[in-house]
N, C-alpha and C positions, 0 to 999 in steps of 0.2 A: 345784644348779648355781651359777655364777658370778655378777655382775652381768648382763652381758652377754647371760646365757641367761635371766633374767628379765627384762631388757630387751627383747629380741626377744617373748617369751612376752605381756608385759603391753600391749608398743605396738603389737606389726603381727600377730603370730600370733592373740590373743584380740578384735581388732575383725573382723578379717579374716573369721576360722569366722564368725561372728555374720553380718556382713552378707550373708555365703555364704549364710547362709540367709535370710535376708531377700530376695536375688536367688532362692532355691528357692520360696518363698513366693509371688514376683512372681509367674514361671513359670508357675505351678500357677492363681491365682489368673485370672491373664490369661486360661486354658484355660478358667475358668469363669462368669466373669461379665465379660470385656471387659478392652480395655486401659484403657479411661479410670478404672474402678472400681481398675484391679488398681498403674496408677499413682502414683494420689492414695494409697493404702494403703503403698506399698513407698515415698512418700515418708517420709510418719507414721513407720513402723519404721524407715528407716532412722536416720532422726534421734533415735528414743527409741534404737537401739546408740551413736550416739556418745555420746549426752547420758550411758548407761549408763558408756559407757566411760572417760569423758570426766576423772573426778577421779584415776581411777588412771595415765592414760597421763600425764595434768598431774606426778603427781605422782613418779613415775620417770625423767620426762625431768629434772624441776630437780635429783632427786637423784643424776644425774653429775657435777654441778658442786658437791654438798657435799661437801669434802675435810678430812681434819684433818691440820695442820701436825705433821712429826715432827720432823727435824733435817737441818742441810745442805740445804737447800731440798725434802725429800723430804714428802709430803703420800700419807695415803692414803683411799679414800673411804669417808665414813661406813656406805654402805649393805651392803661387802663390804670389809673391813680385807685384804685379799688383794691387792686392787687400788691399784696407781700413779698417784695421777693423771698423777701425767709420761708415763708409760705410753703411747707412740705409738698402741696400736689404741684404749688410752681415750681419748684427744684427740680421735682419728679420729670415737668415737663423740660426744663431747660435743657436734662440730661438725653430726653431725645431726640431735643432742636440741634445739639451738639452732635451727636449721633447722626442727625440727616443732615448738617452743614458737612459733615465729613464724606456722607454716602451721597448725599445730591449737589448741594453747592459745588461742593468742588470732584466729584466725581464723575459731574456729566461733561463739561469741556473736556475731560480728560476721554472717556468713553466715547461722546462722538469724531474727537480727533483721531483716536482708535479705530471706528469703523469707518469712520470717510479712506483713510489712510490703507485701509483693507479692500475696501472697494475698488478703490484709484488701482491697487497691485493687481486685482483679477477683473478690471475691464478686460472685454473678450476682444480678440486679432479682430481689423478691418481688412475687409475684404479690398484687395487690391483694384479692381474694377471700379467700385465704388467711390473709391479713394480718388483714383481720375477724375469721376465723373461729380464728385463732391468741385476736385479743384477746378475742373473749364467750366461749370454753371457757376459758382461764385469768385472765382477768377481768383485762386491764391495758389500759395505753392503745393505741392505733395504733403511736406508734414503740416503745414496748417491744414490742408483738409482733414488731415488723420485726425488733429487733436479735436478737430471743430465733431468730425462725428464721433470720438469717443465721448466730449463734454455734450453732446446731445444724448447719448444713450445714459450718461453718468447722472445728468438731471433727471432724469424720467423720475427715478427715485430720492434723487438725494437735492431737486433742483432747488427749493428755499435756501440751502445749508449753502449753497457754494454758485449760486446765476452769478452773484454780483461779484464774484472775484475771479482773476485768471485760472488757467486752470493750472498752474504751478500752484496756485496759492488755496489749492481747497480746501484747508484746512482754518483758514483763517477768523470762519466763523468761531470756531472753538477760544481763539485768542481773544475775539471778541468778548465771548462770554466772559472771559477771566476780567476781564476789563470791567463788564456791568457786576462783577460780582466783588470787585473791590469796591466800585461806585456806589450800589445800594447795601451789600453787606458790609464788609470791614470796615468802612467809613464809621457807620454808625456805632463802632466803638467806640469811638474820639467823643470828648466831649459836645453836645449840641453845640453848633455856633462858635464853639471855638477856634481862638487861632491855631491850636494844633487840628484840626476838623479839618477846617481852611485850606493848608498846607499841605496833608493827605490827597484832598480832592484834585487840588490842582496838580502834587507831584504824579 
């Protein structure tokens, strides 16, 4: 197929199936153990589809706007040489690539820094008994056990986003993102292979 039909495929058809099932999964879940178990879980998933999806849709949407210049003002786009950029329906679409670079690319690191950061505020009081009994079986202090069984109950749902960093630092996947979304998006405004490309990538 075309751009266009890759376009659709990689941005709205392939996140789409996916959270499809994640909303199946809710469902199902809900029927078995509750909403409030079956909610915190369909959060977690949903957000490990985006994050999944997340470098490829970044990086389809910038590359409507990489064109190579031919002659007489005529450009056509690197990812399908078929295609015009002048091309009224490619315009059309550029103007909604630009539109979900603004709503997706850069609006989900900011979103899930948001909700981790909300969560982190309304983890629920540990039970002081617990908190003992956390520290003489794993032998640490008072407040390590506290945090060790907050960041146990805090991964239940959000554990992709934040196992692999401290738990001061739960937010750091979202920085991450900002990171893979200069790497495969903005990059690719720079010229291919260029020494300003280059210089981008490594700054």
């Amino acid at each position: 197929g075309n751009f266009s039909t890759k376009w659709i495929k990689e941005v709205v058809l392939q996140p789409c199936a996916l959270l499809a099932i994640v909303a199946a999964y809710y469902a199902y879940e809900r029927s078995r153990s509750g909403a409030e178990t079956a909610r915190k879980h369909a959060a977690g998933n949903a957000f490990f589809v985006l994050f999944f999806c997340y470098p490829t849709i970044c990086n389809t949407l910038f590359a409507s706007f990489i064109c190579t210049d031919l002659f007489d003002g005529h450009s056509v786009l690197d990812a399908d040489d078929r295609v015009l950029c002048e091309d009224p329906d490619h315009v059309a679409l550029q103007g909604v690539s630009l539109l979900l670079i603004v709503l997706v690319a850069c609006g989900v690191p900011v979103i899930a820094a948001a909700v981790l950061h909300r969560a982190h505020r309304r983890r629920p009081k540990v039970d002081v008994g617990l908190q003992h009994r956390v520290s003489e079986d794993f032998g640490v202090d008072l407040k390590g056990a506290k945090n060790l069984i907050r960041d146990i109950r805090f991964g239940g749902s959000y554990g992709f986003l934040v196992s692999a960093y401290r738990s001061s630092m739960y937010f750091w996947e979202s920085v991450d993102m900002a990171r893979k979304l200069l790497l495969v998006g903005f990059i690719l405004m720079f010229g291919r292979g260029s020494v300003l490309q280059l210089a981008a990538a490594l700054g």
